[in-house]
C-alpha atoms as an extended CHARMM CRD file, in Angstrom:
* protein
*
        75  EXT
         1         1  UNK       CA            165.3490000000      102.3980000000      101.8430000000  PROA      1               0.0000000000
         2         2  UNK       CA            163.3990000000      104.1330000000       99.1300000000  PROA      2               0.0000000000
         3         3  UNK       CA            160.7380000000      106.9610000000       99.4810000000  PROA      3               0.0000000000
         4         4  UNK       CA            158.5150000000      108.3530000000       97.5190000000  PROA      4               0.0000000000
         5         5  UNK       CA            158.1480000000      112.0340000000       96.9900000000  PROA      5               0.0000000000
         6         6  UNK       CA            155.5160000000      114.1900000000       94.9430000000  PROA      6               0.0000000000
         7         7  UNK       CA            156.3070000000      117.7040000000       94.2270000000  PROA      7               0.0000000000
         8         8  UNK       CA            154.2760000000      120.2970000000       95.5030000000  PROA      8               0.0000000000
         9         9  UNK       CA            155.4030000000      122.4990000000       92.6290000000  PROA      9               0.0000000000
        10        10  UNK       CA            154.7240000000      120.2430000000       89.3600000000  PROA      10              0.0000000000
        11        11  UNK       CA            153.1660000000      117.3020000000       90.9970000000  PROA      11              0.0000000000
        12        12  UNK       CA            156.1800000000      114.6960000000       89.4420000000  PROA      12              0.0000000000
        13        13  UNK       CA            156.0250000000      111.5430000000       91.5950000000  PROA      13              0.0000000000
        14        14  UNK       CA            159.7200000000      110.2660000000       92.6020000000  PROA      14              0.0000000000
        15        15  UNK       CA            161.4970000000      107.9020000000       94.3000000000  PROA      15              0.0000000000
        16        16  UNK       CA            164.6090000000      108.7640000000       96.7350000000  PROA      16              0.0000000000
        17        17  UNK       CA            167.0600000000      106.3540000000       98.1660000000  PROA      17              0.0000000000
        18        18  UNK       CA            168.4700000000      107.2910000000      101.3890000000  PROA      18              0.0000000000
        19        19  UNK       CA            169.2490000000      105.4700000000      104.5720000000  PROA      19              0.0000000000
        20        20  UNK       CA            167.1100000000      105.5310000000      107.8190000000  PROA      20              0.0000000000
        21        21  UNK       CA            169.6610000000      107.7870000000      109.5960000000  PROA      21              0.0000000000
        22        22  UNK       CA            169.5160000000      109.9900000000      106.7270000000  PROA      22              0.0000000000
        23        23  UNK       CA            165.4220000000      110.3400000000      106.8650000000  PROA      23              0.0000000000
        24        24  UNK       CA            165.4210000000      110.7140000000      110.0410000000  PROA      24              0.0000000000
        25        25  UNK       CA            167.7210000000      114.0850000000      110.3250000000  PROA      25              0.0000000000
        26        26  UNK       CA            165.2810000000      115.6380000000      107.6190000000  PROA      26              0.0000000000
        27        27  UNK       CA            165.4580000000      114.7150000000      104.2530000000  PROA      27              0.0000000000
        28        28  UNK       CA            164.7950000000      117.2750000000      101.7440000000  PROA      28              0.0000000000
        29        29  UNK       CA            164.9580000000      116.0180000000       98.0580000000  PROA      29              0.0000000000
        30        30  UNK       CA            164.9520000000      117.8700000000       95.3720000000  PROA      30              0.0000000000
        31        31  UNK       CA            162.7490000000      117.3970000000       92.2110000000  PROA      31              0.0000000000
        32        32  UNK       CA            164.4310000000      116.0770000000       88.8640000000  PROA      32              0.0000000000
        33        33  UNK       CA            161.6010000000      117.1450000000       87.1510000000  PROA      33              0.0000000000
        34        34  UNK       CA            161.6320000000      120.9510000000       88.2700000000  PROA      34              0.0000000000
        35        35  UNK       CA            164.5930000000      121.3840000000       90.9460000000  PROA      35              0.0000000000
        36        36  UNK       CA            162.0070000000      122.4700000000       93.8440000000  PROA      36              0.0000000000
        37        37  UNK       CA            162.9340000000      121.4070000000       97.0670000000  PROA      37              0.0000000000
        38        38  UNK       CA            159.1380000000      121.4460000000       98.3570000000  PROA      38              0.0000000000
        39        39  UNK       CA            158.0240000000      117.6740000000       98.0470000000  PROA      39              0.0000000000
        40        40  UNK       CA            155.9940000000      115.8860000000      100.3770000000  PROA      40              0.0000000000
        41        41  UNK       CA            156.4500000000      112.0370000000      100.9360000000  PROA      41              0.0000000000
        42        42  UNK       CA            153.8140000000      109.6820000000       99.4370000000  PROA      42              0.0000000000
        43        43  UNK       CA            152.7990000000      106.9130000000      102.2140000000  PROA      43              0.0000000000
        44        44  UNK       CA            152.6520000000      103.1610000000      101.0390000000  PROA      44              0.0000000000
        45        45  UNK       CA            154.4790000000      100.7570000000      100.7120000000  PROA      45              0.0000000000
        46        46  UNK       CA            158.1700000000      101.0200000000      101.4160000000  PROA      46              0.0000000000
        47        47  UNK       CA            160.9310000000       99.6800000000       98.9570000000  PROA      47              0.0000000000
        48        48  UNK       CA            163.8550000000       98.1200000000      100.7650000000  PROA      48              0.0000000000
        49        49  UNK       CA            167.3170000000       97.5940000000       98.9830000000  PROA      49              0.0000000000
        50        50  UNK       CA            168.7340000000       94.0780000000       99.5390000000  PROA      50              0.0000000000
        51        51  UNK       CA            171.4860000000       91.8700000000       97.6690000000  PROA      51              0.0000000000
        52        52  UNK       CA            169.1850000000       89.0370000000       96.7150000000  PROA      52              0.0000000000
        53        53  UNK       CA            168.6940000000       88.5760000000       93.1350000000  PROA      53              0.0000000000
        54        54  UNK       CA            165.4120000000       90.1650000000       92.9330000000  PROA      54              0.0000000000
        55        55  UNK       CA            167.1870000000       93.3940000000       93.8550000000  PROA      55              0.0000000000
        56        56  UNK       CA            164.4400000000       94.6990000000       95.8890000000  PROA      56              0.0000000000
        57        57  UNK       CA            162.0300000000       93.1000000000       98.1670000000  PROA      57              0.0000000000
        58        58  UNK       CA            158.6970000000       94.9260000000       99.3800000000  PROA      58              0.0000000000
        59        59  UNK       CA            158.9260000000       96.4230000000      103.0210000000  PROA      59              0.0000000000
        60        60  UNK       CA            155.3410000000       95.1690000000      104.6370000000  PROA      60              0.0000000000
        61        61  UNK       CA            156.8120000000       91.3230000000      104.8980000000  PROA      61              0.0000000000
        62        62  UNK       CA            156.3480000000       90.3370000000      101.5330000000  PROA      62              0.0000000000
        63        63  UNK       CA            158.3320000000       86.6850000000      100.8860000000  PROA      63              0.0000000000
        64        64  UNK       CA            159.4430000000       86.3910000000       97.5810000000  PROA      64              0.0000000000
        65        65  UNK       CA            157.8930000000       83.4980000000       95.6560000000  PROA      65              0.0000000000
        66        66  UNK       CA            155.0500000000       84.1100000000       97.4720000000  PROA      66              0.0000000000
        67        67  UNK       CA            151.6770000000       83.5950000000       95.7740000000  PROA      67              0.0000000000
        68        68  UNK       CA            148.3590000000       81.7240000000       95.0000000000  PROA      68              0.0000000000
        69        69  UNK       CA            150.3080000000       78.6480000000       93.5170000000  PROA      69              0.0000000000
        70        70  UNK       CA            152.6130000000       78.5010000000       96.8730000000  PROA      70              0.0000000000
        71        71  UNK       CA            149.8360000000       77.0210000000       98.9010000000  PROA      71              0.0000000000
        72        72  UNK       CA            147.9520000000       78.2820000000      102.2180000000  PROA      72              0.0000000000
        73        73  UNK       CA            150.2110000000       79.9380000000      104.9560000000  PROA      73              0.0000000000
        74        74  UNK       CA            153.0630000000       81.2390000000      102.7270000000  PROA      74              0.0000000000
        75        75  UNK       CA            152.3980000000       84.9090000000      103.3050000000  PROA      75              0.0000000000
């Protein structure tokens, strides 16, 4: 999965890859931009890492090739 972070120190906006198991036992990333460890996940939408060709697919049920020239009822 990937987060999203903003500092609390510098305000840099990030993303962090980590697996479910991983967030879930406290996941504490560290800023590239500045190296503080106080950063405070951003809530939208959630990246999820797949092996399809598009490389990543959005995480709120989002079909790929979806979209106003697919017709009614493909999303």
């Amino acid at each position: 999965m990937i987060y999203e972070y903003r500092c609390k120190e510098c305000g840099n906006v990030f993303d962090v890859t980590a697996s479910i198991a991983a967030k879930e036992a406290g996941l504490h990333p560290e800023c590239p931009s500045c190296g503080s460890k106080k950063a405070a996940q951003v809530f939208g939408a959630i990246g999820i890492l797949s092996g399809t060709r598009g490389g990543m697919s959005g995480g709120l049920g989002g079909m790929a090739g979806c979209g106003p020239d697919m017709g009614a009822g493909c999303c």
